[in-house]
C-alpha positions as YAML, in Angstrom:
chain: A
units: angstrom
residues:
- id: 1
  name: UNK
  ca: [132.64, 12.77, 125.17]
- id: 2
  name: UNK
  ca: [128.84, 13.50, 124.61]
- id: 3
  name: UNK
  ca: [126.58, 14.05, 126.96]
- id: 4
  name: UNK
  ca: [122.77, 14.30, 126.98]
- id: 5
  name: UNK
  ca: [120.42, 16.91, 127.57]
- id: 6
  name: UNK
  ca: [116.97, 17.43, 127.84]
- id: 7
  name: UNK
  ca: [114.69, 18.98, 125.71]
- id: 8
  name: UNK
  ca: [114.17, 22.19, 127.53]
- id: 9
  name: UNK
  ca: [117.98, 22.27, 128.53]
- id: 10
  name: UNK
  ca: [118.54, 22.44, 124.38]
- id: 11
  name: UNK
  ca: [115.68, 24.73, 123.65]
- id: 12
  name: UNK
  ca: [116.75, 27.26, 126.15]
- id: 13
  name: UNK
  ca: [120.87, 27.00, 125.17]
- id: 14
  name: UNK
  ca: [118.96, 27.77, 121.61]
- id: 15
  name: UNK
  ca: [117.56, 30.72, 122.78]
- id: 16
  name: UNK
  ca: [120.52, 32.04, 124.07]
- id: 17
  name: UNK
  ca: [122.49, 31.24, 120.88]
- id: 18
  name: UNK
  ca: [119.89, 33.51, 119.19]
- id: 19
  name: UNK
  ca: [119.98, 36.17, 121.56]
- id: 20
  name: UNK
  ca: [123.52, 36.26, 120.97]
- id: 21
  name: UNK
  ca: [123.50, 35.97, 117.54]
- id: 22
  name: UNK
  ca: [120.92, 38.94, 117.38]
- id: 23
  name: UNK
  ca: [122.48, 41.25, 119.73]
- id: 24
  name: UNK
  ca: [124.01, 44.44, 118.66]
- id: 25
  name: UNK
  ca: [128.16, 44.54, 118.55]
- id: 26
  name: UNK
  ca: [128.97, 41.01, 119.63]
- id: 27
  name: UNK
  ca: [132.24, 41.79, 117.32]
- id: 28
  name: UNK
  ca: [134.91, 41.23, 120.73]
- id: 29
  name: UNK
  ca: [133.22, 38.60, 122.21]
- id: 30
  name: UNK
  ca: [132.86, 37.14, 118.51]
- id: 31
  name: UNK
  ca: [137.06, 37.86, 118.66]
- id: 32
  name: UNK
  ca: [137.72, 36.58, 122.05]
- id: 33
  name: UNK
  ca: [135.63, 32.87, 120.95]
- id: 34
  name: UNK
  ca: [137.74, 32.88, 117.82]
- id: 35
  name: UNK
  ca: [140.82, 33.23, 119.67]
- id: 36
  name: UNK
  ca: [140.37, 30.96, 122.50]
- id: 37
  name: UNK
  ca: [137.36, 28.37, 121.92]
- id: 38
  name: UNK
  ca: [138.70, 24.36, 121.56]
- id: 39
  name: UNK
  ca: [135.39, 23.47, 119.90]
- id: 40
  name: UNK
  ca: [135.04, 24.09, 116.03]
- id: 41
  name: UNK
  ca: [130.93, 24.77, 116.97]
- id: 42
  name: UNK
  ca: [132.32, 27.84, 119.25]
- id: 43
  name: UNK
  ca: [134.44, 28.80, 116.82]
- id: 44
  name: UNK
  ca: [131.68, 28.22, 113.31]
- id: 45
  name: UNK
  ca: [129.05, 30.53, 116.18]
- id: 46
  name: UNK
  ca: [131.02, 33.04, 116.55]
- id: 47
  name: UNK
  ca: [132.21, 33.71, 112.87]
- id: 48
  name: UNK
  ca: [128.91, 33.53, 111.77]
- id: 49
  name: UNK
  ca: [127.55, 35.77, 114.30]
- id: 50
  name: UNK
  ca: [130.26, 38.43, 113.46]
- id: 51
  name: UNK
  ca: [129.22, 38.19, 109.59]
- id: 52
  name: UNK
  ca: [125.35, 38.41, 110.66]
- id: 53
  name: UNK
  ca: [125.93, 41.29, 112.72]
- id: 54
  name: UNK
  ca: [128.42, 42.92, 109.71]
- id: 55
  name: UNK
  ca: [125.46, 42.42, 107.50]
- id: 56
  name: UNK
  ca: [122.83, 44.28, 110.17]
- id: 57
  name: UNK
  ca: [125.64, 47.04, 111.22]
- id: 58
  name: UNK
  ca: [128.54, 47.17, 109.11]
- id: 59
  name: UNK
  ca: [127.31, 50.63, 107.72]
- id: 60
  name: UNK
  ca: [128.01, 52.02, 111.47]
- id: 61
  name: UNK
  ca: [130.94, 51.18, 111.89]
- id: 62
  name: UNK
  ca: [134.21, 53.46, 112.43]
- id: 63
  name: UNK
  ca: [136.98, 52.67, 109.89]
- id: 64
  name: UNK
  ca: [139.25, 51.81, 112.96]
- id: 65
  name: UNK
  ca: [136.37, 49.17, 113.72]
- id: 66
  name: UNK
  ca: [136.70, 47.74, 110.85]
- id: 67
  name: UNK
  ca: [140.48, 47.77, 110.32]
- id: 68
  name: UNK
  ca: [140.39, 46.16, 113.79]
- id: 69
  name: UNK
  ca: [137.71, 43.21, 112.51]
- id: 70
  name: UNK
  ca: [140.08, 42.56, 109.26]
- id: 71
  name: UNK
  ca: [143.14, 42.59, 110.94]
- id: 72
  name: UNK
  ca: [142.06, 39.95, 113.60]
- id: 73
  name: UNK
  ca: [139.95, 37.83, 111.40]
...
């Protein structure tokens, strides 16, 4: 089903989506979207979000981190 929505209603979901995108270790909420999110938009977020925040931060990461990331993804 689609539903409408204004023009301010999509500009500020945007902003959100880039906020979240931006934001500094979104790698379990990234997981918890992957895991549980119906809707392949959710899901396409939240993967890219993880590899745009690998690309800003993987370097600080703890090798259990990472084993973590590979091992759910």
């Amino acid at each position: 089903m689609l539903s409408t929505t204004s023009s301010s209603e999509r500009k500020e979901a945007e902003k959100i989506l880039l906020q979240f995108r931006s934001s500094p270790r979104p790698y379990s909420l990234c997981l918890e979207l992957l895991s549980h999110a119906a809707g392949e938009y959710a899901r396409f977020g939240a993967i890219t979000t993880v590899r745009e925040a690998l690309q800003r931060e993987g370097g600080t990461l703890s090798a259990a981190e990472l084993a973590e990331l590979r091992d759910r993804l």
